[in-house]
N, C-alpha and C positions, 0 to 999 in steps of 0.2 A: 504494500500500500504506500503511496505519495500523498503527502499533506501537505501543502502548502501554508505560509502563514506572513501575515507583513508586520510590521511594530517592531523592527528586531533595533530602535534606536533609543540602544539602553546607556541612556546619559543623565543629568542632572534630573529629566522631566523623563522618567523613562519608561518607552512605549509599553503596551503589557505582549509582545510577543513570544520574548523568551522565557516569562516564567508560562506561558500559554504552552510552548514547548514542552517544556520540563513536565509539565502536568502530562502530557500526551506522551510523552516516553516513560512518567513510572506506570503508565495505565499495562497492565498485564495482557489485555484485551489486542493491544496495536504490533503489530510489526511493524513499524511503517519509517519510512527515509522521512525527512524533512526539507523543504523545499522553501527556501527564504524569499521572500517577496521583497523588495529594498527600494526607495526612492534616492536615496542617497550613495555614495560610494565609502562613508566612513561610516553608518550604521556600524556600530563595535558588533553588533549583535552575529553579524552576517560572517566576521572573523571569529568567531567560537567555534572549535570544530566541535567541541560537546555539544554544541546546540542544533547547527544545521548542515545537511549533506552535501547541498549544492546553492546559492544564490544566484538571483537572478535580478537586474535593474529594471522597474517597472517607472511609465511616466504617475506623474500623478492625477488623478481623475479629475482636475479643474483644465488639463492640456485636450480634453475632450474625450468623450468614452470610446469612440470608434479607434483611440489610440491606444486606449485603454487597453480595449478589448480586444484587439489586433496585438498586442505583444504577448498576454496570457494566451490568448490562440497558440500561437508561436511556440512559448514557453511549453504548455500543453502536448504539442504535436512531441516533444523532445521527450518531454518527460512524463509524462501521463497522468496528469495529476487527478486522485480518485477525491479529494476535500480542501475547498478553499476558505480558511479563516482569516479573514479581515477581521485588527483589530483597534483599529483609530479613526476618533468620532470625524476628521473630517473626510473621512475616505466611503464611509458607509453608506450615506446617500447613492456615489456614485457604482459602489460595489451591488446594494439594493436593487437597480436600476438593470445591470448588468446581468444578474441570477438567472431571469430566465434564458440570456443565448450562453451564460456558461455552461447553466444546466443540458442544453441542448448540445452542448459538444463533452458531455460525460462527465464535466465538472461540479462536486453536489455542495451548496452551501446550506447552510443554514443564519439565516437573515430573517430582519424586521422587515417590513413596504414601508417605502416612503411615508403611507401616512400614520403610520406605527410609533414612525422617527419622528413626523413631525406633533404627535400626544405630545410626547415628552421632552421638545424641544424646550429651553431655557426660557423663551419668550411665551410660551404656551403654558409653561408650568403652574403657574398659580390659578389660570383656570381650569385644569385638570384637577388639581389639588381641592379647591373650591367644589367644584363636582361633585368630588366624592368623598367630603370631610373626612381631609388630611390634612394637617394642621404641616400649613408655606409660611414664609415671609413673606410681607408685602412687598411690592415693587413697582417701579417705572422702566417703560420699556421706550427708551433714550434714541429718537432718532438725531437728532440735533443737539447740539450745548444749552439750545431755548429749554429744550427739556429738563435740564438741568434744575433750574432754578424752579423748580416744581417740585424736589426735593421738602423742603422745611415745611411744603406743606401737607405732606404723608408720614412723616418719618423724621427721627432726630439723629444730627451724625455721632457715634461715624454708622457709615455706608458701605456693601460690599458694592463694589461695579465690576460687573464682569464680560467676556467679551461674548460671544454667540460660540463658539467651538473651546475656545481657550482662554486662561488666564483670567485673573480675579485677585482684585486690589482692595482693601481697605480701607476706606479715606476718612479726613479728620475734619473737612470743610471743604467748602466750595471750590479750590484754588486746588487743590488736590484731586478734587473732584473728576474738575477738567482736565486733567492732567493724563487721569488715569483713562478718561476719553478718549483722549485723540493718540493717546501709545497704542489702547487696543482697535479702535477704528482703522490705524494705521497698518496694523498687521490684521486683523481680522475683517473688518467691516462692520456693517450697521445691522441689524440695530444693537446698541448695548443696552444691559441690562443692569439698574439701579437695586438692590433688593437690601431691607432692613435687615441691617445685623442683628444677629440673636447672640446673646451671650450665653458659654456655655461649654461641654467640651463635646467633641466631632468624632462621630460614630459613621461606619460606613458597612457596607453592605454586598457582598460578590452573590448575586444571582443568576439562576438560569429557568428561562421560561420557554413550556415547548408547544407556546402558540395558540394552545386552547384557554388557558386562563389557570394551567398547574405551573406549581412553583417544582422545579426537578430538586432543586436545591436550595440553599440560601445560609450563607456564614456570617456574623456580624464580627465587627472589629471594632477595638477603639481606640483611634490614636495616642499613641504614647509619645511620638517624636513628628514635628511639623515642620519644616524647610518654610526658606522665605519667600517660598512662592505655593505656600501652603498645602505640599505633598506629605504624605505621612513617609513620614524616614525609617518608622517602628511602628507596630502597632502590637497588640493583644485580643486574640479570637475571645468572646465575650458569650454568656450565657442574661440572653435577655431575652426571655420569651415576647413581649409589648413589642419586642426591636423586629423579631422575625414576623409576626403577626400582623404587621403594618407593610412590611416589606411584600409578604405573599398577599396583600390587599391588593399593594398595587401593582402587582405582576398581572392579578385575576384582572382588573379594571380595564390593565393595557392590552390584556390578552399578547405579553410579549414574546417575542419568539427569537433568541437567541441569549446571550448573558449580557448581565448588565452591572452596572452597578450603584448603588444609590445609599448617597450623601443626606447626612443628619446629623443635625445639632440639638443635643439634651440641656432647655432651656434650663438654666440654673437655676430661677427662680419657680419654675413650674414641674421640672423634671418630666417635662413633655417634649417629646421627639417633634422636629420639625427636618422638613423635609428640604433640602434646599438644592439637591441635582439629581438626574436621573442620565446617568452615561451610558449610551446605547453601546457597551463590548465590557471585557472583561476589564480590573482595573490591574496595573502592575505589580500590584501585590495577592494579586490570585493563588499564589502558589502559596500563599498560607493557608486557603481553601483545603487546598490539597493535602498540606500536613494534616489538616484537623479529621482528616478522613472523606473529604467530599470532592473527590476528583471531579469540579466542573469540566475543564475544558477536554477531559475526554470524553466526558458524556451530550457536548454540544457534538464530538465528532460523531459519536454514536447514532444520536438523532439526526443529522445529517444524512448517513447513511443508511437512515428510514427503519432502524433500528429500535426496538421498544426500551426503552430506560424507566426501571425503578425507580420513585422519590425516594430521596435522602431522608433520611431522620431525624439526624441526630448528628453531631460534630462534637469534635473536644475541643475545651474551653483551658484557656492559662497558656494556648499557645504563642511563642512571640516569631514577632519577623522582624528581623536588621535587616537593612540596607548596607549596603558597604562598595565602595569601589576599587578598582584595583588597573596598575597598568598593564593594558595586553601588548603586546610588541609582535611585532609581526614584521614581514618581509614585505617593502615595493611593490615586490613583482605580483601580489595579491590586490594593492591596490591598481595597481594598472591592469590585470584584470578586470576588475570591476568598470575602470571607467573609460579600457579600449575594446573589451567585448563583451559586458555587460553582464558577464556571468563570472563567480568564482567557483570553486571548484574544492570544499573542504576534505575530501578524500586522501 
């Protein structure tokens, strides 16, 4: 078996694809090579030989699908690939869109529709939330700096503002405000999104939904360690039954179909869960899923495969996950594989 998989850029903000790996190789279930999906040519991920068998450079889905889908063609006719996991939110759209001509050239994913993606888009959240009383932040959804000054009169700072795929800032006042505006409009675009800070501490959530409205899985965690760009660096698998119970609400709600992950903040002062992301793929700390006993990302391969998969139960609780980095060193000649024939060759 060949699996495919893209995210393999494991740095500061690091994709979930190789711990997505790592879960699919201790699955007992898989024989399978690994097949690295990469937009980049320094992806650390793509130089692990532990992680993947061969690498291949793919454009990225904003350069248009027909380009898209013309190099996974390509790539496919070489290697055969029997499961493609995409796992970075701004890829998924474009991957979603794609499913049914990959499917038609033997390629099986398992994916949300577009309009699945766009429930639980950033800018849609609080009405979804609202729907089906699950307690969001408020928010303003920011297409101009005019919007701005709309602030003071929903909400007192500070503020999170964040961007529509990425990134999410803090701010202390108005001047900050704008600031943290025009860095993410700049790299991201419009609209951003304004949302009341909850004080509290950040609990997060690895799930997998197989489309009907069952939760396959669902691990809580809660951060122990935050980076300044507010990643969990550490966390601890957590025994909270409220935490999972709200989680498989809103899987049933979305009736989601592939893993996800979803961000909560336990108000300090109410010790009530608010909901403040819903990340359409796995998160990069998945593989402590795995420790705890709930191998998601082989069970996404599974159902994939049109395979029946058991819900989980149950997971152990007191597990931790470090983050840590390390230098890889490698030979040129791997990079220049990569970025004069587009393929590397970990063998």
């Amino acid at each position: 078996m060949k699996i495919a998989v893209t995210g393999l850029n494991n740095v500061d903000n690091p994709g979930p694809g190789v711990p997505v790996i790592r879960g699919i190789k201790d699955s007992k279930k898989f024989d399978a090579e690994i097949i690295g999906l990469i937009y980049d040519a320094l992806e650390p991920g793509a130089y692990m030989k532990e992680v993947s068998n061969r690498n291949y450079l793919i454009p990225y889905p904003s350069s248009g699908l027909d380009n898209l889908f013309e190099r996974l063609a390509y790539i496919h006719e070489t290697e055969k690939i029997d499961v493609l996991v995409p796992t970075l939110d701004a890829e998924l759209y474009g991957f979603a869109k794609l499913s049914p001509k990959l499917e038609s050239i033997g390629i099986k994913t398992f994916l949300p529709s577009k309009e699945h993606l766009d429930l639980r888009a950033k800018d849609k959240l609080f009405d979804f939330c609202t729907k089906h009383d699950i307690k969001v932040p408020e928010n303003i959804i920011a297409a101009s700096i005019q919007d701005l000054y709309t602030i003071p009169t929903k909400f007192s700072y500070p503020v999170v503002v964040k961007g529509i795929f990425y990134d999410a800032y803090i701010v202390n006042n108005f001047d900050e405000a704008v600031a943290a505006f025009n860095k993410i409009n700049l790299k991201w675009g419009l609209p951003i999104i304004v949302q009341e800070f909850i004080q509290g501490d950040e609990f997060n959530v690895a799930a997998l939904g197989d489309g009907t409205g069952e939760t396959i899985g669902a691990v809580g965690m809660r951060k122990l360690y935050i980076t300044d760009k507010g990643k969990g660096w550490a966390g601890i698998s957590v025994d909270d039954p409220a935490l999972i119970t709200i989680s498989e609400k809103i899987i049933e709600k979305l009736k989601w179909r592939s893993g996800a992950e979803l961000e909560f903040i336990k108000d300090k002062s109410s010790n009530e869960y608010y909901l403040v992301e819903i990340n359409p793929r796995f998160p990069a700390w998945v593989y402590l899923a795995v420790a705890t006993g709930q191998n998601l990302p082989a069970a996404l391969v599974d159902l994939a495969l049109g395979n029946k998969v058991e819900k989980f139960k149950e997971y152990k609780t007191g597990i931790i996950f470090i983050r840590y980095s390390w230098d890889l060193i490698t030979d040129v000649n791997k990079f220049e594989q990569i970025t004069v024939n587009g393929v590397l060759n970990n063998g």
